[in-house]
N, C-alpha and C positions, 0 to 999 in steps of 0.2 A: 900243973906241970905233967902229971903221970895222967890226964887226958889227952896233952895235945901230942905224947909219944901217942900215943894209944893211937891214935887219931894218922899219926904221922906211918906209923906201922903197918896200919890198916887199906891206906890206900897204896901204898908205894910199889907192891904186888900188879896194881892198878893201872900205875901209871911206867913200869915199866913194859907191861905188856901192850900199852896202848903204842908207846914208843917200838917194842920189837914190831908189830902189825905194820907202822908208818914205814918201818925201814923195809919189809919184806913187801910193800909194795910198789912197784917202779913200775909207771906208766907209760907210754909213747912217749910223751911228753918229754918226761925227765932223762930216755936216750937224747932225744936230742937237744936235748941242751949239753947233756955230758959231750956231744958231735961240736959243741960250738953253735949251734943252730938257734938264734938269737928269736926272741916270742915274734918279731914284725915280720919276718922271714913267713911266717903261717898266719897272721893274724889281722896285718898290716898296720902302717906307722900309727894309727890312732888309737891308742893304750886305752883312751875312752869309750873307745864303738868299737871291739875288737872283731875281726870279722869271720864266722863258720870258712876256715879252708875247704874249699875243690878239688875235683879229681887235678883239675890243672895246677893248683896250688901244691899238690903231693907231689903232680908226674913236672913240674919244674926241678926237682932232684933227682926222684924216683923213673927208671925208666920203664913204663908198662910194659913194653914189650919185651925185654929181657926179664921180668917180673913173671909174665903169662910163661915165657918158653924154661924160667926156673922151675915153674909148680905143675909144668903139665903132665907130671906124670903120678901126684898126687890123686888116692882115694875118695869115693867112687868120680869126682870130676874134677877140674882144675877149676879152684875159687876163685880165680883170676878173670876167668873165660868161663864166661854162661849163656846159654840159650835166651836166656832172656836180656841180658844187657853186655852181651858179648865184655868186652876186655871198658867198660865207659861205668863202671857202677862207681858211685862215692868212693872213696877210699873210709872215711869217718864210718862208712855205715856198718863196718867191723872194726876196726883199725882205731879205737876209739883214744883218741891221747890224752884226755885226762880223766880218765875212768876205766873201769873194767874192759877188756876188748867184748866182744860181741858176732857171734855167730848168725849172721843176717838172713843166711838160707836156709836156718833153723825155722825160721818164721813157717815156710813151708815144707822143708826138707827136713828130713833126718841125716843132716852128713855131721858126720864127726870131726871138725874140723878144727885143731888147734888153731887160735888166731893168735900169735906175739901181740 
């Protein structure tokens, strides 16, 4: 009995912090579902073969170009709007919704660029 406290004590520490980390992290993902925004909506109907969303798949809600004239005045360029894939790059390729987001022009760039 005075192991499986022991036992019980021991991890609870454990398993509450694993629990605070889950809650402290909310992905693209989980806004939009909180929006209403149903998995087929991004995924499409086949729950089996769920499918990588598109730029078109975003900009069906998302409007790019009010998107591009929100951010153009952001540091040192507008992530919206690049020389190399003007206003047409993935949205996923930072915007990652069910993982960590992702800073894509880091790859070669040094911008500091919060991504929600």
């Amino acid at each position: 009995m005075t192991k499986s406290w022991f036992t019980a004590l021991a991890i609870l520490p454990l398993a509450f912090a694993l629990s605070v980390s889950a809650q402290a992290q909310s992905f693209g993902a989980d806004r939009h579902v909180a929006a209403g925004v149903k998995c087929e909506a991004c995924h499409g109907p086949d729950k089996a073969n769920p499918q990588e969303p598109t730029i078109e798949t975003c900009t069906g809600c998302h409007n790019v170009k009010q998107l591009v004239e929100k951010t153009k005045d952001l540091k040192p360029t507008n992530p919206h709007f690049s020389p190399h894939y003007q206003d047409t790059l993935d949205c996923i390729n930072c915007h990652v919704m069910h993982g960590e987001t992702e800073n894509f022009c880091n790859q070669c760039h040094q911008f500091d660029f919060k991504v929600p």
